[in-house]
Every structure is written in C-alpha cells, then in structure tokens.
C-alpha positions in Angstrom: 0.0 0.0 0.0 1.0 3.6 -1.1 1.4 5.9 1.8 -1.7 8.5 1.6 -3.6 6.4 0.0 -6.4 3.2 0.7 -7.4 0.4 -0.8 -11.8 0.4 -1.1 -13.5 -3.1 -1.1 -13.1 -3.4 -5.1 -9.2 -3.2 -5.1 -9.2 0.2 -6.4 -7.1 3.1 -4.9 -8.0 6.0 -3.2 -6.6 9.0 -1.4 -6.9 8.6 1.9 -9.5 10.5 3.9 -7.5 12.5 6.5 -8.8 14.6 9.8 -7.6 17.7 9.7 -8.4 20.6 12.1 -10.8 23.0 10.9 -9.8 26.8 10.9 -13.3 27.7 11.0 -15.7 29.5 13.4 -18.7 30.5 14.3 -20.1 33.2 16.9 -23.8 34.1 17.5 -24.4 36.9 19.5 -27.8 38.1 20.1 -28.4 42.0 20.1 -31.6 43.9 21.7 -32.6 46.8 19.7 -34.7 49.6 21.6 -36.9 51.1 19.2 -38.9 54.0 19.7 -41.8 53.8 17.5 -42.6 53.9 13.8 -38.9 54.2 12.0 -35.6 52.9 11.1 -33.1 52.3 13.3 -29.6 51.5 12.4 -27.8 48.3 13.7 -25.1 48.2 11.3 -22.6 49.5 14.1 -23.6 46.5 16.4 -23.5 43.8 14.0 -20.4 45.3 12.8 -19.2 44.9 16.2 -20.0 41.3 16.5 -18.5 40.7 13.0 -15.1 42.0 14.7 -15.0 40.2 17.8 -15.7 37.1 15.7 -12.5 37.1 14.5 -13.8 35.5 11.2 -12.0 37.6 8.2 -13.6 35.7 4.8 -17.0 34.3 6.0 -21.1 34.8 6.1 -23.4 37.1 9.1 -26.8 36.2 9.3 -28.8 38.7 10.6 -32.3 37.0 12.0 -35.1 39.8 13.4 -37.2 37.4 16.0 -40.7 39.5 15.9 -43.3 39.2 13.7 -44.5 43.1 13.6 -40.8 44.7 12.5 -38.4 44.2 9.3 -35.2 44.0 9.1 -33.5 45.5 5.9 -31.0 46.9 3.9 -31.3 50.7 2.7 -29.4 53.3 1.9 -27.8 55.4 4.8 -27.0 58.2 3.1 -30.1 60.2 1.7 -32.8 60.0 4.9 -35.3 60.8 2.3 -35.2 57.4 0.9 -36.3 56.0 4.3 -39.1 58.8 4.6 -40.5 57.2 1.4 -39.8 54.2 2.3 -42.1 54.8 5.3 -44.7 56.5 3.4 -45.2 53.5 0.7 -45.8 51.3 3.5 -48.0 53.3 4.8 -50.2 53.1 1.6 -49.8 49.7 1.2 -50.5 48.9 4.8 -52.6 51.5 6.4 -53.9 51.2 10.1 -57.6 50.5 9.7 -60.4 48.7 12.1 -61.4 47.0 8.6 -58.9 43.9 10.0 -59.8 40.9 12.1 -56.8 40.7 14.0 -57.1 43.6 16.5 -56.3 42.3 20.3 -53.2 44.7 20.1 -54.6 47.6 18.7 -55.2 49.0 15.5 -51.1 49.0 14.5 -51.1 45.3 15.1 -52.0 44.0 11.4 -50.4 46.8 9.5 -47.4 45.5 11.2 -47.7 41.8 10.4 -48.7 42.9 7.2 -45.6 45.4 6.5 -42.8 42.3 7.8 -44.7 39.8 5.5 -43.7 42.1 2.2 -40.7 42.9 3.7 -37.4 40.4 5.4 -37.0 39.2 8.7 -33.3 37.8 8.1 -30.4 39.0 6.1 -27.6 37.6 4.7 -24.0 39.7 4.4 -20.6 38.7 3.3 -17.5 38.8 5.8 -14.4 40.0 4.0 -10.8 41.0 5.2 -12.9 40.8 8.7 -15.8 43.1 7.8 -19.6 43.4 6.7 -18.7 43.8 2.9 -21.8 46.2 2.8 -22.1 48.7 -0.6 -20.6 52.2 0.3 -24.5 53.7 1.0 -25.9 50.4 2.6 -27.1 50.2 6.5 -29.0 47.4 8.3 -32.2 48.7 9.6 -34.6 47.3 12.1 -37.8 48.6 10.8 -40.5 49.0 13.1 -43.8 48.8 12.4 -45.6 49.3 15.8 -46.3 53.2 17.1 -45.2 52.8 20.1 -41.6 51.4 21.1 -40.4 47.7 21.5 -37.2 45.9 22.0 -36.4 43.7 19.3 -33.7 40.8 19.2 -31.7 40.0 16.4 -29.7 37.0 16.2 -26.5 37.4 14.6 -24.4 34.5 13.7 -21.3 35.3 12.4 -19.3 32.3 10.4 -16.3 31.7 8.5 -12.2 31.3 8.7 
C-alpha cells in the first residue's frame, strides 16, 4: 500500500481520507434593539461589532429579526429621504384600519404583520478581510412597524475562517 492512500472493497485506490483541524468559526451573539416607535433604526454599528469580535476575516453574518411586527433591511444610509418614502409606501400599502380581524393589540397590530410579511426578517452579508462587505451607501435597519416602542432581538451569527 502507497502511503496516503487506501485500498476500497473493489481493489481500487483511493486518497486517503484525512482529519484535519478546521480553521473555522462561528459566533452568534444576540443583540436587543430599543426602538422607539414607527422608523428605522440603524444596527449596522452592532453587527459590525460582533462581526469584529468574531475574529472571522472571509465568511457569512446572518442577521435574524425574532418579531413578527418589524423588518429587518437593507437601505441606503446616506439620503434620509429614501427612508421617509420608504415609510410613506408602506403606509399606503399597509394602512392602520379597524377594517382587519386581528385587533387584540390595537389597531397598529395588522399593519405591522402585514408590513414584515412584504418585507425580510433575516439578512444575509458577506464577511471580508474581517468586515460586513456592505455597498458604500448600505445600513442594516430594524424597521419597526408598531407606534409605540419595543425591543427587538436580532440574532446574529457570524461564520467563516
């Protein structure tokens, strides 16, 4: 028998398979986000600081909101406006109205489910050279979609080499 290599049930050779140690790893971290009402807030700084403490420089964050009445997305941080239209847009698509069933937790309730439905409740971002490899004008927003403040948890787990 060659060194490196095995010989399978049929007599033919194969490398070897070998055990070696893996240089990857994973962190999850979960982050409470204190919102305030209607809105945007940004939690691209706390991810970001996750992502660092990781120690993971090439890898993959996953970014996971755990409510059912809030988004989380990825807009542009540079122009506010585009987060005012944002709002507005939802607004028309999902306005507060006693037309819906589901009303135990007031009239913002159902807008809200309905708002996270057309929007994302986890995000996806590539690591690189120890980093969020976000565009230049890209944040990661909680949305909320409630009037009146909550805290919301985001899972972030953070994986790579």
């Amino acid at each position: 028998m060659v060194k490196g290599y095995r010989v399978t049930r049929s007599g033919a050779t194969r490398p070897a398979l070998r055990a070696t140690p893996s240089p990857l790893k994973s962190v999850q971290r979960i982050l409470p986000i204190a919102t305030r009402g209607r809105g945007f807030y940004d939690a691209t700084p706390e991810v970001a600081r996750v992502v660092a403490e990781s120690g993971v420089t090439t890898g993959l964050c996953t970014v996971f909101l755990r409510h059912t009445s809030a988004s989380l997305v990825i807009q542009e941080n540079a122009d506010s406006a585009v987060l005012r239209d944002l709002e507005r847009w939802m607004d028309r698509l999902a306005p507060e109205s006693d037309a819906y069933e589901h009303d135990a937790e007031g009239p913002d309730d159902m807008p809200g489910h309905l708002r996270s439905s057309v929007t994302r409740s986890s995000e996806s971002i590539p690591v690189a050279r120890g980093t969020l490899a976000l565009g230049t004008w890209q944040a990661i927003y909680v949305w909320e979609h409630r009037r009146v403040g909550h805290q919301r948890d985001l899972v972030v787990h953070v994986f790579g080499e």
